[in-house]
GUNU-78113 format. One record per residue (C-alpha): residue number from 1; residue in one letter; x, y, z. Coordinates in steps of 0.25 Angstrom, whole numbers, plus 5000, padded with zeros to 4 digits. Example, Ala and Ser with C-alpha at 12.3 -4.5 7.8 and 13.67 -1.06 7.14 Angstrom:
// residues 2
NUPA  num  residuo    c1    c2    c3
NUPA    1        A  5049  4982  5031
NUPA    2        S  5055  4996  5029
This chain:
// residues 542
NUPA  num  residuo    c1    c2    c3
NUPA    1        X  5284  5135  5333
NUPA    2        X  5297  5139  5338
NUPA    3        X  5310  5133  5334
NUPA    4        X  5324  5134  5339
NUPA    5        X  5334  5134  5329
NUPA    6        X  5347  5130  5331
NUPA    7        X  5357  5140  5326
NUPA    8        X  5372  5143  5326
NUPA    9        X  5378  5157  5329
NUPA   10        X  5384  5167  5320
NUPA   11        X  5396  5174  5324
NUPA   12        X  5393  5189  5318
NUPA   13        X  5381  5193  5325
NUPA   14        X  5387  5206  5334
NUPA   15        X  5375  5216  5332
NUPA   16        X  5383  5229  5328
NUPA   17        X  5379  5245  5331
NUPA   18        X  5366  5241  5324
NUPA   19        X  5363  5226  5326
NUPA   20        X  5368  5214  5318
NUPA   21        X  5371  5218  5303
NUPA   22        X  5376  5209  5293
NUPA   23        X  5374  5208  5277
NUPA   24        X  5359  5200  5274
NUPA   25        X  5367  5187  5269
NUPA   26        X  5373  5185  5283
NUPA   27        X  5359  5186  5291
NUPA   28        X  5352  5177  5280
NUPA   29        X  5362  5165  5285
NUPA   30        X  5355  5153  5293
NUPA   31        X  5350  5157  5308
NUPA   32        X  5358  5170  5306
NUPA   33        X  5346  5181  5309
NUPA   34        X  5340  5169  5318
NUPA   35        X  5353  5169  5326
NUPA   36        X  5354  5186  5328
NUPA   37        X  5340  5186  5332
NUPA   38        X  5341  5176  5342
NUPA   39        X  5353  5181  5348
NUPA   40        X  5343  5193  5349
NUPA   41        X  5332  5187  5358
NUPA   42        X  5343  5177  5364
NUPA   43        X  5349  5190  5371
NUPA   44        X  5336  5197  5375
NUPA   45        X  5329  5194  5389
NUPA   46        X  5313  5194  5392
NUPA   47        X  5307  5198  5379
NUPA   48        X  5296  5186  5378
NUPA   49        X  5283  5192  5375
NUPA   50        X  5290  5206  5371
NUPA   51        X  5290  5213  5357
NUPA   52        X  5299  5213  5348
NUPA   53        X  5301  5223  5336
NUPA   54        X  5306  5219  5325
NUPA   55        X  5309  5228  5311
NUPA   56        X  5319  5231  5301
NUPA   57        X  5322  5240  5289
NUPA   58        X  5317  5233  5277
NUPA   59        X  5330  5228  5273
NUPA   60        X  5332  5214  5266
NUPA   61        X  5330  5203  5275
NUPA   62        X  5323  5210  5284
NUPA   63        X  5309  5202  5281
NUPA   64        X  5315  5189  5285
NUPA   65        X  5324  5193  5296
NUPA   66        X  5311  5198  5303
NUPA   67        X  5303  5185  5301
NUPA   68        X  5315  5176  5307
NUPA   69        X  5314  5189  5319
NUPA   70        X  5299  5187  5322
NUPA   71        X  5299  5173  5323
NUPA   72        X  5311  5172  5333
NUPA   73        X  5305  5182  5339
NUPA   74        X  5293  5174  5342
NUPA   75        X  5300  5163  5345
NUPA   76        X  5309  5169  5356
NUPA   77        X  5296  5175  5363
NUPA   78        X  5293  5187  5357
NUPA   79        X  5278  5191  5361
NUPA   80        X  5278  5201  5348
NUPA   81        X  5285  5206  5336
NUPA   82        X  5284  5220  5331
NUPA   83        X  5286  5221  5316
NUPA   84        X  5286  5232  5306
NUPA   85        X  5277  5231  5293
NUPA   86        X  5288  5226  5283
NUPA   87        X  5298  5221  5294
NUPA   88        X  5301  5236  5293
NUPA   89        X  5302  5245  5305
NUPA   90        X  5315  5256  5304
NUPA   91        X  5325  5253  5316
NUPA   92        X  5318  5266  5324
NUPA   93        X  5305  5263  5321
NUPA   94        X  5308  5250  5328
NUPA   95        X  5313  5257  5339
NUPA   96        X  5302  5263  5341
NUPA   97        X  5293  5251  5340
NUPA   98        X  5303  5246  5351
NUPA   99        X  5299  5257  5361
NUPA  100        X  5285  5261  5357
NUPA  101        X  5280  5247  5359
NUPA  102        X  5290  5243  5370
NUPA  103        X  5296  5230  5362
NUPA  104        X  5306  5222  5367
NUPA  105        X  5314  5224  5357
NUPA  106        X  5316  5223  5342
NUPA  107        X  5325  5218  5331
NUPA  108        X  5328  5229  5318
NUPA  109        X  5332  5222  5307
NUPA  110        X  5340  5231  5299
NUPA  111        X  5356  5234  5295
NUPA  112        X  5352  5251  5296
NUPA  113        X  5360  5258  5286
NUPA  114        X  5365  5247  5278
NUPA  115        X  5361  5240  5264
NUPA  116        X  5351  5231  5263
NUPA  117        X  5347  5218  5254
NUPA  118        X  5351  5203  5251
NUPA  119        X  5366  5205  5254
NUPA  120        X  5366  5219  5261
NUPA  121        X  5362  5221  5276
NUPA  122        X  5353  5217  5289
NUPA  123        X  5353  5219  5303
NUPA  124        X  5346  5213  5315
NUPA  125        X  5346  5225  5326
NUPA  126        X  5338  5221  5341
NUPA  127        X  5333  5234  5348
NUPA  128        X  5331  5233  5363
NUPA  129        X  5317  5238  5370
NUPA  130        X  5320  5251  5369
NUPA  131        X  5321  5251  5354
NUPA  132        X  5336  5254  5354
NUPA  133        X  5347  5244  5346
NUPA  134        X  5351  5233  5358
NUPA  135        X  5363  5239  5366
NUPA  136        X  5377  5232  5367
NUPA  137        X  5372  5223  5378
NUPA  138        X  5363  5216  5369
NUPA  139        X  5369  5216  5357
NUPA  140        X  5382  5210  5363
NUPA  141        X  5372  5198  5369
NUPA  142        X  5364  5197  5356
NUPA  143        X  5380  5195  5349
NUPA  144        X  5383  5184  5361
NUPA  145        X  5371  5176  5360
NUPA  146        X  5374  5177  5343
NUPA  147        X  5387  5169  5346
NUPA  148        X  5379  5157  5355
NUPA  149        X  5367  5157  5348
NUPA  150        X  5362  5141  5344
NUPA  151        X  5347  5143  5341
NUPA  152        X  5336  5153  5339
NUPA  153        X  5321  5153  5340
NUPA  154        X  5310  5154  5328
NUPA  155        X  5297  5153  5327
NUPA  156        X  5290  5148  5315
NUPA  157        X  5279  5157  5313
NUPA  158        X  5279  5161  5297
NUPA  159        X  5281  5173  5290
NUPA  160        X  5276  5184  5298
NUPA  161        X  5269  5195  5290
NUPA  162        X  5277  5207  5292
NUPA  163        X  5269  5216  5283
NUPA  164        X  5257  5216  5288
NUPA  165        X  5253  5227  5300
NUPA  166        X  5247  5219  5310
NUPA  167        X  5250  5207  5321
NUPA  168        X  5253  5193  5321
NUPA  169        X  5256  5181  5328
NUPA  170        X  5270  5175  5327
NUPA  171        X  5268  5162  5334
NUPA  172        X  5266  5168  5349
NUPA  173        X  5272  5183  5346
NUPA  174        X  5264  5194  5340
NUPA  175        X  5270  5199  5327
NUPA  176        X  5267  5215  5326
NUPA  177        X  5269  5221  5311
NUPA  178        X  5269  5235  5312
NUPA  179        X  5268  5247  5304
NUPA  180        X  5281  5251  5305
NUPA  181        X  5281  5267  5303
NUPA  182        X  5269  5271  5311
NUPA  183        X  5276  5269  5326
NUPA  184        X  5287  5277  5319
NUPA  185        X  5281  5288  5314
NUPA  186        X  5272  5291  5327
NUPA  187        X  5285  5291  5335
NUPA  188        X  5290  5300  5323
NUPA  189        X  5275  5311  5324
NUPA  190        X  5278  5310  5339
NUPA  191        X  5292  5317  5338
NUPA  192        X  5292  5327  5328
NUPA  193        X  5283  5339  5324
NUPA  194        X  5275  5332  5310
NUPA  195        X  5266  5344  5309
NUPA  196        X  5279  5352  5308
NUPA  197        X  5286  5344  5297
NUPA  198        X  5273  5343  5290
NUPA  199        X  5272  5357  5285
NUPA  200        X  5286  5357  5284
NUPA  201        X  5284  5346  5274
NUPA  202        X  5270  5354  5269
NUPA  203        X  5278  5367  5267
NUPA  204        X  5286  5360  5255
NUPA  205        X  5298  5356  5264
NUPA  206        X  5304  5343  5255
NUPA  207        X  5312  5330  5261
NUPA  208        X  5317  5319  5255
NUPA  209        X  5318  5307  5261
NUPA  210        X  5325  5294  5257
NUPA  211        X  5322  5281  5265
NUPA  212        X  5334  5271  5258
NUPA  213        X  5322  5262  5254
NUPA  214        X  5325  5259  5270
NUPA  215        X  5315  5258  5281
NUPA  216        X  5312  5273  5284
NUPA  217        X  5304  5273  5272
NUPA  218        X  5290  5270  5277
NUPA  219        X  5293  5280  5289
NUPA  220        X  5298  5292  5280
NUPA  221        X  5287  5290  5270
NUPA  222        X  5276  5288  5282
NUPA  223        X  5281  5300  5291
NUPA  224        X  5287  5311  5280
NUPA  225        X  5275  5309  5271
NUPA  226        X  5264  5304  5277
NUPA  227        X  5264  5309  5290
NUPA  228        X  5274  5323  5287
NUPA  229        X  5267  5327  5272
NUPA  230        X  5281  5325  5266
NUPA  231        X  5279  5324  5251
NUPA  232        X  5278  5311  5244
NUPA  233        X  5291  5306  5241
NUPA  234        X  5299  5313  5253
NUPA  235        X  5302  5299  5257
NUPA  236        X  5312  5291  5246
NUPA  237        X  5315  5277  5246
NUPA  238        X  5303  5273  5255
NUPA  239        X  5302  5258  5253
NUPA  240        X  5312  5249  5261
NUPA  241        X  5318  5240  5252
NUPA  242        X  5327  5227  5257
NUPA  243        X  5339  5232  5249
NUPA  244        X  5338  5249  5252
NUPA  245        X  5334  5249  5236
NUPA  246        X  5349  5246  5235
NUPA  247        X  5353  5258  5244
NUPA  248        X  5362  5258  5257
NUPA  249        X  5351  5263  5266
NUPA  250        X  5362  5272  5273
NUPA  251        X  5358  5288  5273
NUPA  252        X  5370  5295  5272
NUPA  253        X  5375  5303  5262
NUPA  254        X  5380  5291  5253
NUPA  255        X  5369  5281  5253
NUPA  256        X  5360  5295  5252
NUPA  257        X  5368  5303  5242
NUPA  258        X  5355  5305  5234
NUPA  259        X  5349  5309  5245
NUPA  260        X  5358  5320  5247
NUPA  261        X  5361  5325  5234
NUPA  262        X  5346  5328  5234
NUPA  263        X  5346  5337  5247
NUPA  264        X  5360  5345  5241
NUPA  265        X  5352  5348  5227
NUPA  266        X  5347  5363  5226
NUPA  267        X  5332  5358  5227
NUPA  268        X  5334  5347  5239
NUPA  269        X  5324  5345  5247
NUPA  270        X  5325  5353  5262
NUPA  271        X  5326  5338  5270
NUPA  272        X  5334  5326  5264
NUPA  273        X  5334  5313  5273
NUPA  274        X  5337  5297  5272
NUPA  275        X  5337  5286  5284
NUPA  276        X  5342  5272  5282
NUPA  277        X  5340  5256  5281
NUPA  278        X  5333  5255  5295
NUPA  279        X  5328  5273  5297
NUPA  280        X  5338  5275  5308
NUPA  281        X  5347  5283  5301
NUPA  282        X  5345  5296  5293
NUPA  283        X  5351  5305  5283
NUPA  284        X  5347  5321  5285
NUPA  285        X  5350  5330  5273
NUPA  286        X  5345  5344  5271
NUPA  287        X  5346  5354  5258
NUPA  288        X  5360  5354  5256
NUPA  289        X  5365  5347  5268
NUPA  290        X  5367  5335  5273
NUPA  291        X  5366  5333  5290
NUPA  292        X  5376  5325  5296
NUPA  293        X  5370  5314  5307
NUPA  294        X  5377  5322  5316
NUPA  295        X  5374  5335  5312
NUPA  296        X  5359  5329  5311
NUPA  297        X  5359  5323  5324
NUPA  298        X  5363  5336  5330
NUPA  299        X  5355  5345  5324
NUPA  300        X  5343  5336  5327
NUPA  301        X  5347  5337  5342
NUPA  302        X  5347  5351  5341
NUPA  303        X  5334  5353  5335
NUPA  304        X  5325  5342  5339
NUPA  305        X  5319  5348  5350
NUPA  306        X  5310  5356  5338
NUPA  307        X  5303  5339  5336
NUPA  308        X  5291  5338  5347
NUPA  309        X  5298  5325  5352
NUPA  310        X  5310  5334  5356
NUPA  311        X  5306  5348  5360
NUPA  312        X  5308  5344  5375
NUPA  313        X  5325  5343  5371
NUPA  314        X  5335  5333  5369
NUPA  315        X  5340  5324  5383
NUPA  316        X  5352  5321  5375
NUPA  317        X  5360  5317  5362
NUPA  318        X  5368  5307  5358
NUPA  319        X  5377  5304  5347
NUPA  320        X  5384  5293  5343
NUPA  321        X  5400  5296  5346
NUPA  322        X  5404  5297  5329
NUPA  323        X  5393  5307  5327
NUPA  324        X  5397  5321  5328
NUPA  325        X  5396  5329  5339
NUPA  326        X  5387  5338  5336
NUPA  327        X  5376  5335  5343
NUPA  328        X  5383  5336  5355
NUPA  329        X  5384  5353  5353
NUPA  330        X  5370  5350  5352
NUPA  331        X  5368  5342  5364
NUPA  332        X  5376  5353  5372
NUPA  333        X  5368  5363  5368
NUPA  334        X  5356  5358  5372
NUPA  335        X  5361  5356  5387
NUPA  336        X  5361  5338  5384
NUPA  337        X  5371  5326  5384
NUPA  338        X  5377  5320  5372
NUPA  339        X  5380  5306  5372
NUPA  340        X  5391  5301  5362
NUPA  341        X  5388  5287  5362
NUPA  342        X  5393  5274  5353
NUPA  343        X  5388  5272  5338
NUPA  344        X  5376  5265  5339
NUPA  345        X  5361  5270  5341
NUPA  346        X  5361  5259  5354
NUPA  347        X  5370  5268  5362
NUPA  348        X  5360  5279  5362
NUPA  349        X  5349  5271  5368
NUPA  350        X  5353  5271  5381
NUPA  351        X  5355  5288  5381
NUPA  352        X  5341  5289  5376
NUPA  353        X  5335  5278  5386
NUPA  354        X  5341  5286  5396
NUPA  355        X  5335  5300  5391
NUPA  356        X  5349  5302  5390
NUPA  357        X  5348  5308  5375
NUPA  358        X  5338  5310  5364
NUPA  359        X  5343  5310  5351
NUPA  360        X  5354  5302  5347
NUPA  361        X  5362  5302  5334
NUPA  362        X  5374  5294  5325
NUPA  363        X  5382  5301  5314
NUPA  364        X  5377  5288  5307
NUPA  365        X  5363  5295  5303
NUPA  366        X  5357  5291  5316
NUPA  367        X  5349  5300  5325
NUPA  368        X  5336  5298  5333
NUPA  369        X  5331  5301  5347
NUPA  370        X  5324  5295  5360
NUPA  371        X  5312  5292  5352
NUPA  372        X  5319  5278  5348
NUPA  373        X  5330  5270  5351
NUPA  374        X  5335  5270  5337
NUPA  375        X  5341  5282  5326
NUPA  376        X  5331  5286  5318
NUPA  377        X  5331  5291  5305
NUPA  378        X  5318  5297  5301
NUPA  379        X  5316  5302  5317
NUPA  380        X  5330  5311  5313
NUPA  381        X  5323  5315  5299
NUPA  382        X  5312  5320  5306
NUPA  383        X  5318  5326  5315
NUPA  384        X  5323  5336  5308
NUPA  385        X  5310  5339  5300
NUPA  386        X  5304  5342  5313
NUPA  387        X  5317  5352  5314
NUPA  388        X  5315  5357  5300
NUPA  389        X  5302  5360  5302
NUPA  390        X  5303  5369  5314
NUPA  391        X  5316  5375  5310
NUPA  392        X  5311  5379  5297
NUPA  393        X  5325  5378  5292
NUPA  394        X  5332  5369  5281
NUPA  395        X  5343  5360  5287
NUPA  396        X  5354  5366  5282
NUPA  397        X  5350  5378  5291
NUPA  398        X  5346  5370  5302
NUPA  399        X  5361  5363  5301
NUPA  400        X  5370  5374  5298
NUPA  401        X  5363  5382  5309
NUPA  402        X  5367  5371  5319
NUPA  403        X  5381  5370  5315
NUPA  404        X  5381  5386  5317
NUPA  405        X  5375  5383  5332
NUPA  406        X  5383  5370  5335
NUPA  407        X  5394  5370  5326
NUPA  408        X  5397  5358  5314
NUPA  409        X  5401  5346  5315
NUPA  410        X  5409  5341  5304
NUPA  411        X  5406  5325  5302
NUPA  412        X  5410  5313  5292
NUPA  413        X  5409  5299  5295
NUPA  414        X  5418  5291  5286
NUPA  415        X  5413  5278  5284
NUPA  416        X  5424  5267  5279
NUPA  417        X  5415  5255  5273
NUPA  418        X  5416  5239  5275
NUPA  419        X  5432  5241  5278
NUPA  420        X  5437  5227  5281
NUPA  421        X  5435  5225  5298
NUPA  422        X  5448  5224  5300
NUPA  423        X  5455  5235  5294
NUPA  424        X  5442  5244  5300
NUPA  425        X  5447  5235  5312
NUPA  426        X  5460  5240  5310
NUPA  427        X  5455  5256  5309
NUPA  428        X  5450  5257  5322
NUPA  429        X  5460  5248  5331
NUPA  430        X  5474  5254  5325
NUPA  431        X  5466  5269  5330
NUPA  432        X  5460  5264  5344
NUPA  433        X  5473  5260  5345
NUPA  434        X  5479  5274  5344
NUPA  435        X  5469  5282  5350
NUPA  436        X  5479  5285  5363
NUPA  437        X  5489  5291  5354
NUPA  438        X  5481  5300  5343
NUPA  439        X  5478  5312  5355
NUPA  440        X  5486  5323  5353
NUPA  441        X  5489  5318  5337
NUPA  442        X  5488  5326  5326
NUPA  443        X  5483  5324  5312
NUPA  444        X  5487  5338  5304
NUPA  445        X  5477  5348  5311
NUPA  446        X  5469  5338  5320
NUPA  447        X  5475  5334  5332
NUPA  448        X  5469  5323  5340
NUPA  449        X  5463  5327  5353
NUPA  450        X  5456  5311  5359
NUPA  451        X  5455  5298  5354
NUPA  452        X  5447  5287  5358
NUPA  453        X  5438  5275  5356
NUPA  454        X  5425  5279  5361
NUPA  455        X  5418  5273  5371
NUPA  456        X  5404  5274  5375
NUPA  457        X  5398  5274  5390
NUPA  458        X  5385  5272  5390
NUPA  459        X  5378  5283  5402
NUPA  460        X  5366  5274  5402
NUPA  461        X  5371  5261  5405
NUPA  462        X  5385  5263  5407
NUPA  463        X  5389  5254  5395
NUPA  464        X  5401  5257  5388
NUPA  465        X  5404  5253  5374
NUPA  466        X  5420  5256  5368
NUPA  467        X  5426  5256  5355
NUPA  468        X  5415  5266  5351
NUPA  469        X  5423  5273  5339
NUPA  470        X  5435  5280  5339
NUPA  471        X  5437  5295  5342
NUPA  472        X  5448  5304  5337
NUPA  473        X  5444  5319  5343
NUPA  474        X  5453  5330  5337
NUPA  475        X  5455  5343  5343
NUPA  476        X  5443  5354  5339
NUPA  477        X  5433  5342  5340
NUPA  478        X  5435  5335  5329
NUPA  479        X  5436  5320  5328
NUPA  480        X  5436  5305  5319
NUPA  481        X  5430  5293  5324
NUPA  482        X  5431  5280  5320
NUPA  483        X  5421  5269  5320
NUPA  484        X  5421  5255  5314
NUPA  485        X  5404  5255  5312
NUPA  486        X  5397  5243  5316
NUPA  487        X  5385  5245  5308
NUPA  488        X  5390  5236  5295
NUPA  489        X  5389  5224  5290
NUPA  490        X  5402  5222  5281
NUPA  491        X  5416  5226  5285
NUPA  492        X  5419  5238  5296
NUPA  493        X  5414  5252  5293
NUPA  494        X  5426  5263  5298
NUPA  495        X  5417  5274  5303
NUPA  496        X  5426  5287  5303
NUPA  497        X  5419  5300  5309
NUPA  498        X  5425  5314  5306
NUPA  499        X  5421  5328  5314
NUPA  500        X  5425  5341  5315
NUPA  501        X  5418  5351  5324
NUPA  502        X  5417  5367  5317
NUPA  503        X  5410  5377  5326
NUPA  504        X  5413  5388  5316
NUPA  505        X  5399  5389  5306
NUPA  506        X  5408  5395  5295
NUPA  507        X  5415  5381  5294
NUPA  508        X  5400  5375  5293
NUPA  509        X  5401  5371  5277
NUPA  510        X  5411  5363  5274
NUPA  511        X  5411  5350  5268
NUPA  512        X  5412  5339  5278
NUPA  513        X  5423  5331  5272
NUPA  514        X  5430  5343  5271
NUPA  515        X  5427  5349  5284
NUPA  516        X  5432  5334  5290
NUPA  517        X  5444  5332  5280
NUPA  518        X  5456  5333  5290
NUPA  519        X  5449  5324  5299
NUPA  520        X  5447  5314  5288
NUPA  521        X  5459  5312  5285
NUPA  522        X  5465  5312  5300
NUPA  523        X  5454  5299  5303
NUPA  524        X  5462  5292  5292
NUPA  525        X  5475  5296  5297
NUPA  526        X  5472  5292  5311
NUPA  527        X  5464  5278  5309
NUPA  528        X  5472  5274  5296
NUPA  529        X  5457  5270  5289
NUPA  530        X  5466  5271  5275
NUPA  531        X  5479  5262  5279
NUPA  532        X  5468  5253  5287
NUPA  533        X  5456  5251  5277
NUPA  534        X  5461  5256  5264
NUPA  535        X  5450  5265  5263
NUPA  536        X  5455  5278  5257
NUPA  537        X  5440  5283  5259
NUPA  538        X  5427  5281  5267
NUPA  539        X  5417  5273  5260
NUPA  540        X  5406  5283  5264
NUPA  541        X  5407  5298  5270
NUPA  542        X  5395  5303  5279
C-alpha cells in the first residue's frame, strides 16, 4: 500500500559542495529524511520504471535512512533499487554502479570525511545518471521544493533484507542487494597492471594501509590482499563501524598521526596510505615523506600513463582552484589544457563528460579520473602502486625527482574550525570588500600583484558560479586564498591556502611551515582572522 503523508517543510535543507549535512539528532526529527528525499524525486522528471542506486558508508543511521529510501522510492515509481550488501557501497563504487548499469540515478548516504555516531554526522547526497554529485541546477530545485514541500510518499513494504545478496520484491519495484566490492574491483583490474603489483608485492615490497574502520575496508582487504598477494594485515581497521571506532575518518596528517609516524621510523614500511568516511579521499605517504594532494595529484598526471587504463595519455587535467598549481607544469608539459575550476568534484563532471580532461584533483585528498564521476581514494592509491612498480623506485625518489624536472610547490592549508558564522562571515566580506585596493601593496617582501573573488565559467555549459574563494597573488607566483568551506555541519570552517612556487632544487628541503612563514603571517594581516575570530591559531594544519 502507499500512503501520502502530510508533512510540514524544514527551513535548512540547502544541499552543500557534497549534499545535505547535518548532525544525526537533526535528521532523526519527524518527517525530516522523508522530506529531503521527496524534495529529491519531487525535482526529477521521467524516472518511472528506472533504477535507482542507493548506498552509503556504514555510518550510524545509515541502516534506517536506507529503509525509509527504498520505500519512497517504491512509492514514487521506481521500477528497481540497487543496494549494497550492508547498505554499504563507498561514494565511487556507487558511481560506478551508476554508469555501469546505466541507473537513473542514486542517493549516497554519507557525511564523507566527517565523524560518525548517535550525535556526530549524516549526509544525503543524490547523484545524477552519470554518477556524478547533482550539479547547481538541481541541487537549487531540490532546496526550492524543500521550502514548499506538504506531503511525501511511502510504501508499507516491511523491512527489506539488506544483507542478503540477491532480489526481491518491494511491493512493485525490484529490490537488487549487491556485493558491493566486486563491480569495483573489476573496474579497478581493468585499469592497472595487477600482475605488475603482484610481484612487487611478491618481491617483499611492504604497505600499510588504514581503512578508519570506514567504507574502504572491504575494497582494500579484497583487492590488496586477495587479488594483489599483499600480506595479511596490510589492510588496518577493515570493519566499518557506525562510529569510525571513535575516530574522525578524515586522512590527513592529524586524524592520521599514527599513520605517519609509522612511515618517518627507520624501518617504515616503502607505501603508507589512508582513505576516509565514504573512500573518496586519500592519504599517500612514502618512507619518510608525506605527499601533499597536490603534489600527489601532479605526480600522478605525470606518470599515469605507465597504468594500462592510461598509456594512450591524458585529454586533460583539472584542479580545483585552491590546489596548487602544480599540475599545471605538468599539464604544460604534456602539450594538454588545465582547468582550474570551483571546489567541489561536480564541477569536474562536465570537463570529463566532455573528454575535456582525465584526471581531476582537490588539495582536499581528492584525486580520480574519467573512469567515475566521483574522487576516489583507493583508484589514487593504486595508481601509484602501478607507478611504483614499473618505476622500481621509492617515493621519495620518485617525488624529489619531479620537483627537480617541474619545480616545488610549497603548500599549507590552514583550517580554522566551527568559527562562529558571523565573524567567519565577517573574514571574507571586510576582504571582498578590499580587493580593488590591495594591487600594488606591500606586506614586507611580498608585494601584491591581483586580487580577486574567483569565478568560475563553465566551457561546457556555459554556466558561471561567483564568489568561488578569494585570491590574493603575490609577485613571483605566490599566493593566499580564502574560502569559508561548505562541507560542515557546525559553524563556518575559514579555509586559508598558502603557496610558494621554488624552481631552484637546492631550496627543495625545507620545512613547509617554514618555507610558507612570511606568507602566513601576511594572510593574517591582510584578512584580519585574529581581530575577526579570535583565533591566534588554525585548529588543524595540512
Amino acid at each position: 500500500m502507499i500512503r501520502t503523508v502530510k508533512t510540514t517543510p524544514y527551513t535548512d535543507q540547502k544541499p552543500g559542495t557534497s549534499g545535505l549535512r547535518k548532525k544525526v539528532p537533526v535528521f532523526q526529527q519527524p518527517n525530516y529524511v522523508e522530506n529531503f528525499i521527496q524534495s529529491v524525486f519531487d525535482s526529477l522528471e521521467a524516472f518511472q520504471g528506472k533504477t535507482l542506486v542507493i548506498g552509503g558508508d556504514g555510518r550510524f543511521y545509515n541502516r534506517e535512512v536506507i529503509q525509509k529510501a527504498i520505500a519512497m522510492a517504491a512509492a514514487n515509481g521506481f521500477g528497481e533499487v540497487i543496494v549494497g550488501q550492508g547498505g554499504i557501497l563507498s561514494t565511487p563504487a556507487a558511481s560506478n554502479i551508476i554508469r555501469k548499469y546505466k541507473a537513473f540515478g542514486g542517493l549516497v548516504l554519507s557525511a564523507s570525511h566527517n565523524p560518525g555516531g548517535p550525535h556526530e554526522d549524516f549526509g544525503i547526497k543524490y547523484n545524477i545518471s552519470n554518477g556524478g554529485p547533482a550539479p547547481e541546477k538541481v541541487t537549487e530545485a531540490i532546496f526550492a521544493r524543500s521550502k514548499a514541500i506538504d506531503s511525501y510518499k511511502i510504501a508499507d513494504i516491511g523491512q527489506v533484507d539488506i544483507d542478503k545478496v540477491g532480489s526481491v520484491k518491494a511491493g512493485e519495484m525490484t529490490v537488487k542487494v549487491i556485493d558491493p566490492v566486486a563491480d569495483y574491483a573489476e573496474l579497478m583490474e581493468s585499469l592497472f597492471d595487477f600482475e605488475a603489483i603482484r610481484t612487487m608485492f611478491a618481491s617483499g615490497f611492504r604497505m600499510t594501509f588504514d581503512a578508519m574502520h570506514a567504507v574502504t575496508g572491504p575494497y582494500a582487504k579484497e583487492i590488496l590482499e586477495n587479488r594483489l598477494g599483499a600480506p595479511n594485515h596490510t589492510a588496518h581497521n577493515f570493519v566499518p563501524l557506525p562510529d569510525f571506532g571513535g575516530h574522525h575518518p578524515d586522512p590527513n596528517l592529524v586524524h592520521a598521526k599514527h599513520l605517519f609516524d609509522e612511515m618517518m621510523r627507520d624501518d617504515a614500511p616503502d607505501f603508507g596510505a589512508a582513505s576516509d568516511g565514504d573512500g573518496d579521499r586519500n592519504l599517500i605517504i612514502g618512507n619518510g615523506i608525506f605527499v601533499t594532494p597536490s603534489d600527489s595529484l601532479a605526480l600522478l598526471a605525470a606518470n599515469a600513463h605507465l597504468a594500462p587504463g592510461y598509456k594512450d595519455g591524458l585529454k586533460g587535467i583539472a584542479r580545483s582552484m585552491p590546489t596548487s598549481a602544480a599540475a599545471d607544469r605538468v599539464a604544460e608539459k604534456l602539450g594538454i589544457g588545465i582547468y582550474e575550476t570551483p571546489t567541489g568534484w561536480k564541477f569536474f563532471g562536465n570537463l570529463l563528460d566532455a573528454g575535456l580532461a582525465t584526471i581531476c584533483g582537490e588539495e582536499s585528498a581528492g584525486t580520480g579520473s574519467d573512469h567515475v564521476r566521483e574522487k576516489d581514494g583507493l583508484w589514487a592509491v593504486l595508481l601509484w602502486l602501478n607507478i611504483l612498480a614499473v618505476r622500481k623506485e621509492s617515493v621519495k625518489d620518485i617525488v624529489t625527482k619531479h620537483w627537480a624536472e617541474y619545480g616545488r610547490n610549497y603548500y599549507s592549508r590552514h583550517d580554522y574550525e566551527a568559527v562562529e558564522t558571523e565573524r567567519a562571515n565577517a573574514v571574507v566580506d571586510e576582504l571582498r570588500a578590499r580587493l580593488s585596493t590591495l594591487p600594488g601593496t606591500s606586506l614586507g617582501a611580498l608585494r601584491v600583484a591581483a586580487a580577486d573573488d574567483f569565478a568560475y565559467h563553465d566551457p561546457v555549459d556555459h554556466s558561471e558560479s561567483r564568489n568561488q574563494g578569494i585570491r590574493i597573488m603575490f609577485e613571483g607566483g605566490s599566493r593566499v586564498v580564502f574560502r569559508l568551506s561548505g562541507t560542515g555541519t557546525e559553524g563556518a570552517t575559514l579555509r586559508v591556502y598558502i603557496e610558494r612556487y621554488e624552481a631552484d632544487p637546492a631550496k627543495h628541503g625545507l620545512d613547509t611551515q617554514q618555507a610558507l612563514a612570511d606568507l602566513i603571517v601576511a594572510a593574517d594581516e591582510i584578512a584580519g582572522i585574529t581581530k575577526h575570530t579570535g583565533r591566534s591559531k588554525p585548529t588543524v594544519i595540512t
